[in-house]
C-alpha positions as CSV (number, residue, x, y, z in Angstrom):
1,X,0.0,0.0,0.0
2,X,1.3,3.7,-1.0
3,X,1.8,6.0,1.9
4,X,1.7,9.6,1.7
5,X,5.4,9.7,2.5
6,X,6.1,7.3,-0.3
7,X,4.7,10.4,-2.3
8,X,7.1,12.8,-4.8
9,X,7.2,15.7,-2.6
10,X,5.5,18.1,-5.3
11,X,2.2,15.8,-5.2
12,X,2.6,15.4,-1.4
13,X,2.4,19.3,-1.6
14,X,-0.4,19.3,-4.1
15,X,-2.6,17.4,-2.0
16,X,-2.0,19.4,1.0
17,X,-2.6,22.4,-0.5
18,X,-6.0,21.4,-0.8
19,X,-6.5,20.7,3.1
20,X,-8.2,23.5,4.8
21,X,-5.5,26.0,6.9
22,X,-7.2,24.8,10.5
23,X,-6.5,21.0,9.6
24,X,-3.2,21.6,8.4
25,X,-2.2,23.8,11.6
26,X,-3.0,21.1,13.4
27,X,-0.5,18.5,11.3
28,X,2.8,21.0,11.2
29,X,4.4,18.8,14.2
30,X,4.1,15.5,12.3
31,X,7.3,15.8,10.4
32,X,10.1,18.5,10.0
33,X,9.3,18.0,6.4
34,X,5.8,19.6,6.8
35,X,6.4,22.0,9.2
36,X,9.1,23.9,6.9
37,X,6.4,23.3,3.8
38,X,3.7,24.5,5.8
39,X,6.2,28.0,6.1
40,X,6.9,28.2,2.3
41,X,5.0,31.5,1.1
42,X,4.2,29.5,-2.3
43,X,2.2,26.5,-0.5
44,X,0.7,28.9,1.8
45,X,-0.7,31.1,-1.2
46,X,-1.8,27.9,-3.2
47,X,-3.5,27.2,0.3
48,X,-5.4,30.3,0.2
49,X,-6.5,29.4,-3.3
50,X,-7.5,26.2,-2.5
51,X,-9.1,27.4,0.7
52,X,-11.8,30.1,-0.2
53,X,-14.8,27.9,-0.5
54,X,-13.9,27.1,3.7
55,X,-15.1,30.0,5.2
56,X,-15.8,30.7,8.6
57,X,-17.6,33.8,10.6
58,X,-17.6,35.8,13.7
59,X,-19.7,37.8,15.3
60,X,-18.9,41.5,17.1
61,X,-21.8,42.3,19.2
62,X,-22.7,45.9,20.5
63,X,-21.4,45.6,23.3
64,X,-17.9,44.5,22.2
65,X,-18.0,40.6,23.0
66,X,-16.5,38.5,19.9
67,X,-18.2,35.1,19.6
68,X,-18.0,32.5,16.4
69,X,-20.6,31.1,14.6
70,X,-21.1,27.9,13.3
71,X,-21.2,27.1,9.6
72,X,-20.6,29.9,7.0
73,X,-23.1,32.0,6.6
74,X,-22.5,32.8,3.1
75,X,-24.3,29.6,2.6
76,X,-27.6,31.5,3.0
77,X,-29.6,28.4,2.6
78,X,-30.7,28.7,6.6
79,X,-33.6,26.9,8.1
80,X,-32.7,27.1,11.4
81,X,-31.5,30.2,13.8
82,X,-27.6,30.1,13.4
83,X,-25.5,29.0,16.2
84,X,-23.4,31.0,18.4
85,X,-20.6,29.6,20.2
86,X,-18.0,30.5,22.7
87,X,-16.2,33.9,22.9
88,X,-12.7,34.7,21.2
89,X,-10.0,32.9,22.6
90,X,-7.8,35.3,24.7
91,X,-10.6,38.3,24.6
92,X,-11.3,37.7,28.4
93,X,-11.6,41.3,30.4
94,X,-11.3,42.8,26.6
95,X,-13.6,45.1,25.1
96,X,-13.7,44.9,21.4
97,X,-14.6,48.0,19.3
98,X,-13.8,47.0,16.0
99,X,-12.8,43.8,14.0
100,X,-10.8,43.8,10.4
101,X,-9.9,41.0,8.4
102,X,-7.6,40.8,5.6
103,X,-4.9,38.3,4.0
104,X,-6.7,35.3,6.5
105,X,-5.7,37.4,9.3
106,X,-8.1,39.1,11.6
107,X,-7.2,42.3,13.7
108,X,-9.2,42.8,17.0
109,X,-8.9,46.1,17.8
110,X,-9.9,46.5,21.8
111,X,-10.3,49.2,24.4
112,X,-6.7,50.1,26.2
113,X,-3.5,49.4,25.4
114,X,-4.2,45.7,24.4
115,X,-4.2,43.5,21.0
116,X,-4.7,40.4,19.7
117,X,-1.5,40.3,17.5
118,X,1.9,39.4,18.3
119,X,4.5,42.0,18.5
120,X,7.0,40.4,16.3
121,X,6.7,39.8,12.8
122,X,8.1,38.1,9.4
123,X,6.0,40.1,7.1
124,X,5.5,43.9,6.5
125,X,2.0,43.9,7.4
126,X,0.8,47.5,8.1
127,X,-2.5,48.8,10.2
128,X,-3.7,52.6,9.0
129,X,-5.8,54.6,11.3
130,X,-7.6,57.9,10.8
131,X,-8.3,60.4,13.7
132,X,-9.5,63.8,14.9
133,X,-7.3,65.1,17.9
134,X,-7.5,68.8,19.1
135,X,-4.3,70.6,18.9
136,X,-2.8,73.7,20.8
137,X,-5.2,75.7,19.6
138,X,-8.3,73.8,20.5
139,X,-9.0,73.1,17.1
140,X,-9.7,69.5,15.9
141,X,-7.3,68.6,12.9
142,X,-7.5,65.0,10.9
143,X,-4.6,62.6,11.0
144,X,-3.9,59.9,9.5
145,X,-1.6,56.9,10.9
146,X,0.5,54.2,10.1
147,X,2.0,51.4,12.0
148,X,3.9,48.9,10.8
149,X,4.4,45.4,12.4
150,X,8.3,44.4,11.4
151,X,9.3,48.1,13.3
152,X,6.5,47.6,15.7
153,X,5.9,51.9,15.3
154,X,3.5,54.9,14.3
155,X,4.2,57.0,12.0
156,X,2.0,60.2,10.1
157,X,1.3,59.5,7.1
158,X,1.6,63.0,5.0
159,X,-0.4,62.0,1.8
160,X,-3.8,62.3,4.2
161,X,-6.3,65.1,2.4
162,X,-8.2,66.9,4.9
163,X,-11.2,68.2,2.4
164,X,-13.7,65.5,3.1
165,X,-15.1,63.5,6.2
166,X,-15.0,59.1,6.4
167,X,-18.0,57.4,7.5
168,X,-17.9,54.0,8.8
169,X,-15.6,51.4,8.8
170,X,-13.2,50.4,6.4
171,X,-13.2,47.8,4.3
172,X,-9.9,45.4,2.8
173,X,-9.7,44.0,-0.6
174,X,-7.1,42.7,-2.2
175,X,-4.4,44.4,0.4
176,X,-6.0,47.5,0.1
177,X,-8.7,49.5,2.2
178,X,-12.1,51.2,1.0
179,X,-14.3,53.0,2.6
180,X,-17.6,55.8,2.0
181,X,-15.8,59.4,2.4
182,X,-17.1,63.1,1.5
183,X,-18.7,66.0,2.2
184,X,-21.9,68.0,1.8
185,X,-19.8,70.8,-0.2
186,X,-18.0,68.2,-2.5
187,X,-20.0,65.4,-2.5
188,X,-19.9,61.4,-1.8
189,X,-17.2,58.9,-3.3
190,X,-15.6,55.8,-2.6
191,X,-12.1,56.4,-1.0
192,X,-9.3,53.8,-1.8
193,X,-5.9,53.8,0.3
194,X,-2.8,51.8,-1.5
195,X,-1.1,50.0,0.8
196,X,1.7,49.7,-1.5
197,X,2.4,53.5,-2.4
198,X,0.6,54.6,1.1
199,X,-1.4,57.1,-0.9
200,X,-5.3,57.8,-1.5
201,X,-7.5,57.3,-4.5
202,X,-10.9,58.6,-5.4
203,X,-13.3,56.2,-7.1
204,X,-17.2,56.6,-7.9
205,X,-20.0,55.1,-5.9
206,X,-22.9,53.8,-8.2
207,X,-25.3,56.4,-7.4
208,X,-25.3,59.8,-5.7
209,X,-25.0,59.5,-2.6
210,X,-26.5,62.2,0.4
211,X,-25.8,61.9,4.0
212,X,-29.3,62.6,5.0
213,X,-31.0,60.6,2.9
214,X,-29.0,57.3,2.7
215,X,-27.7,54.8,4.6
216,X,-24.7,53.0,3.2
217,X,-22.4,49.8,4.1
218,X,-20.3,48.4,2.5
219,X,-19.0,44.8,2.0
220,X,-16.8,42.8,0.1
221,X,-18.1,39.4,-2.3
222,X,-16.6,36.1,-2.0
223,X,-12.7,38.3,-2.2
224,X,-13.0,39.6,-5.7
225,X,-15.6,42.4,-5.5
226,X,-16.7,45.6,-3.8
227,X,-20.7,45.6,-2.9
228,X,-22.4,48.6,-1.1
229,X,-25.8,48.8,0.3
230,X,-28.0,51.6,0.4
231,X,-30.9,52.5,2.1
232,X,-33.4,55.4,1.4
233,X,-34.9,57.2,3.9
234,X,-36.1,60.2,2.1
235,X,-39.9,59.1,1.8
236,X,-39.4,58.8,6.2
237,X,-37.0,60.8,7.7
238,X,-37.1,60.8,11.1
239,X,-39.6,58.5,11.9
240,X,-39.6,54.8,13.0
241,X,-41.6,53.4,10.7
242,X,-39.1,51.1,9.0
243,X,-40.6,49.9,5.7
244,X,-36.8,50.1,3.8
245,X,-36.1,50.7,0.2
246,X,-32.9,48.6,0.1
247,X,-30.8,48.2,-3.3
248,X,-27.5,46.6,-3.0
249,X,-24.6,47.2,-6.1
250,X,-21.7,45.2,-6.4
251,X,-18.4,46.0,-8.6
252,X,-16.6,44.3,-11.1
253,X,-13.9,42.2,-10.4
254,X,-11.1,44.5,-8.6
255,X,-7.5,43.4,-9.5
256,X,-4.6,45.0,-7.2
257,X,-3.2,47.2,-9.5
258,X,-6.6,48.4,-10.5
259,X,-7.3,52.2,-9.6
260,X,-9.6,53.0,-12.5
261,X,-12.6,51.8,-14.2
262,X,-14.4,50.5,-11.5
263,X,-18.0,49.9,-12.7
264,X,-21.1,48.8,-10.8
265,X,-24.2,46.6,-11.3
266,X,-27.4,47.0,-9.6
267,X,-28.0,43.1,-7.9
268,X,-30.6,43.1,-5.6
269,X,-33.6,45.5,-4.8
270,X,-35.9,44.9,-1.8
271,X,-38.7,46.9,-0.1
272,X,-38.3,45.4,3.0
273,X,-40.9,46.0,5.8
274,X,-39.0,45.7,9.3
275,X,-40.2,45.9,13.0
276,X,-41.2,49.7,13.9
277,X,-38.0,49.9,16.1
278,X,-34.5,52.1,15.2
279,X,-31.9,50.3,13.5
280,X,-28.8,50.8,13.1
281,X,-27.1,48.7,10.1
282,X,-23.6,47.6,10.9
283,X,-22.6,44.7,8.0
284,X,-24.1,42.4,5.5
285,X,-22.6,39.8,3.5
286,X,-24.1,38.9,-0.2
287,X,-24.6,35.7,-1.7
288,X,-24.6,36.5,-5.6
289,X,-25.6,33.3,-6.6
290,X,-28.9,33.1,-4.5
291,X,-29.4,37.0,-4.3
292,X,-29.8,36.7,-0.6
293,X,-28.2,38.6,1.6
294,X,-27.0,38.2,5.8
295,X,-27.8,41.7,7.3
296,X,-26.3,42.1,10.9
297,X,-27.8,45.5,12.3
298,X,-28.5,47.1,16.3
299,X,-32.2,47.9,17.5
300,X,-33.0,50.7,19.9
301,X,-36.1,48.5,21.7
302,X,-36.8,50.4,24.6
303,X,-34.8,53.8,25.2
304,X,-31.3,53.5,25.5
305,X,-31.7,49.5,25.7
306,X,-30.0,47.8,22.6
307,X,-30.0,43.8,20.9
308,X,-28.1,42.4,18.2
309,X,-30.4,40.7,15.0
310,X,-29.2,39.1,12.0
311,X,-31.9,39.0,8.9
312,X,-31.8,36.7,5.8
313,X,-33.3,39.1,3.5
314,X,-34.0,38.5,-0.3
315,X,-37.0,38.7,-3.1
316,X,-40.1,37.9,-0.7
317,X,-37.8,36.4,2.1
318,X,-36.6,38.0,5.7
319,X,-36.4,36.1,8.6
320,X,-34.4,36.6,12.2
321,X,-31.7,33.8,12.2
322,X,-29.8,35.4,15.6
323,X,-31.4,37.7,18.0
324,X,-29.0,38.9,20.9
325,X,-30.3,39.9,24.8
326,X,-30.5,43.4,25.4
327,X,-28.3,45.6,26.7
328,X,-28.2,49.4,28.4
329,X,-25.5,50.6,26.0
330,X,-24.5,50.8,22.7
331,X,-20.4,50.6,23.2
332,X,-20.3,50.3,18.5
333,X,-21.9,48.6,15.7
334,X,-22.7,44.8,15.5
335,X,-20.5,43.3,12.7
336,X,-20.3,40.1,11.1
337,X,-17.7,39.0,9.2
338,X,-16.2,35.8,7.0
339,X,-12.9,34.8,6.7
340,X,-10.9,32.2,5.3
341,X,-8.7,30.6,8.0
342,X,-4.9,31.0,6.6
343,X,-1.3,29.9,7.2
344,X,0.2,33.2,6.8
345,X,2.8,34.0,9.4
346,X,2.7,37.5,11.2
């Protein structure tokens, strides 16, 4: 009988690379053989490859608690409410604000002086942060940050424009980061920052976009597109009636070198008649396939009392999968996001 050792070493590589990441972690021990293999930056990008279709999520509730969920919810096919499980490993006495992902890796960004990444590093991985801070003069003036993991250090980053505001979140794609950015004088657009030349880039959002009269979030497809959903409140500003025009768009295929000709399809529309309550949209994920999309948003129930729901919503369909207990604050958004479990080294 043929062992797996008895194997040429590329097809012994081949057939690992198709293994998911969290198996394969478990395996590096079993021979010196694999553990340098499972190091070599061209099996662990030929693992990514193979790996995308094993996805898994986690959930960032509103009152900073990380928790994983079972299965992947871009499989939207969902009969039954989706199973939370036990809180992040290591995140005990840690109150999570926000969560990134990109490259397999996920940065857990916490109240304090703590993290969830090791301080040294084999890679040039850098985090970018964008702040207001008051200066001598009492005047709040925008920065821009960034910090790079092999010199474990902040720097400013000059390039930073100061003629528009960000809203929400960030976004990573392809090693870069997107996110909704403007103002009421100069309009709405799509910001992109280049990791590689540490400079900004303005691209177009499908439609118009005004501050008062859409919502916006925005969310990346299965690791090759852009996707933004927007909400119209025009017809009820205001009030908490909550019967939602919702269209999401999604991009073409965005390449890393890409900084032009981004283009946008219109994929899903839904009037979608929610619970009278005030909600407060912090992710969705889109299934392009099905047209069905997993929308993770906050509810003000009962004054300044707040619960975490997660909707499957799509042509004639919404139905509560998740519905958190309620809490008296409202420390940030509820986010839910998919990764693909990796064996990149930091």
């Amino acid at each position: 009988m043929t062992m797996i050792c008895d194997l040429p070493n590329d097809l012994e590589a081949e057939i690992l690379s198709r293994v998911p990441a969290r198996s394969l972690s478990r395996l590096k021990t079993t021979c010196k053989r694999w553990y340098a293999l499972f190091r070599d930056p061209r099996f662990v990008e030929k693992s990514k490859k193979f790996g995308r279709g094993v996805r898994e999520s986690m959930l960032l509730t509103n009152h900073g608690d990380v928790y994983s969920i079972a299965g992947d919810l871009h499989n939207t096919l969902i009969n039954t409410p989706i199973e939370v499980s036990g809180k992040l490993k290591g995140s005990k006495d840690l109150d999570f604000v926000e969560i990134f992902h990109c490259d397999g890796l996920m940065l857990c960004s916490a109240l304090g002086n703590s993290r969830l990444v090791p301080s040294s590093s084999g890679h040039s991985y850098k985090i970018l942060r964008c702040f207001d801070y008051r200066n001598d003069q009492k005047v709040w003036v925008p920065q821009c940050e960034i910090y790079e993991l092999r010199s474990d250090s902040w720097r400013v980053l000059d390039s930073f424009p100061l003629d528009y505001i960000m809203f929400r979140d960030g976004i990573s794609l392809k090693g870069n980061t997107y996110w909704v950015a403007g103002h009421n004088n100069i309009g709405y657009f799509l910001m992109k920052f280049d990791f590689t030349t540490e400079r900004f880039v303005r691209l177009p959002l499908p439609i118009p976009i005004e501050r008062f009269v859409h919502r916006f979030v925005l969310s990346v497809v299965r690791d090759e597109k852009l996707s933004v959903l927007l909400i119209d409140d025009s017809s009820d500003y205001m009030s908490y009636h909550r019967s939602e025009a919702m269209r999401i768009w999604v991009s073409n295929k965005i390449n890393e070198d890409a900084n032009k000709d981004l283009s946008w399809r219109s994929d899903l529309f839904l009037d979608v008649d929610f619970d009278d309550y005030n909600m407060y949209f912090g992710s969705f994920l889109l299934d392009e396939e099905n047209k069905v999309a997993v929308l993770c948003c906050d509810i003000d129930l009962v004054g300044d009392y707040y619960t975490t729901r997660i909707y499957i919503i799509g042509e004639d369909m919404l139905k509560q999968v998740y519905g958190g207990t309620l809490k008296a604050s409202r420390s940030n958004s509820s986010l839910v996001i998919t990764y693909v479990p990796s064996l990149v080294r930091i």
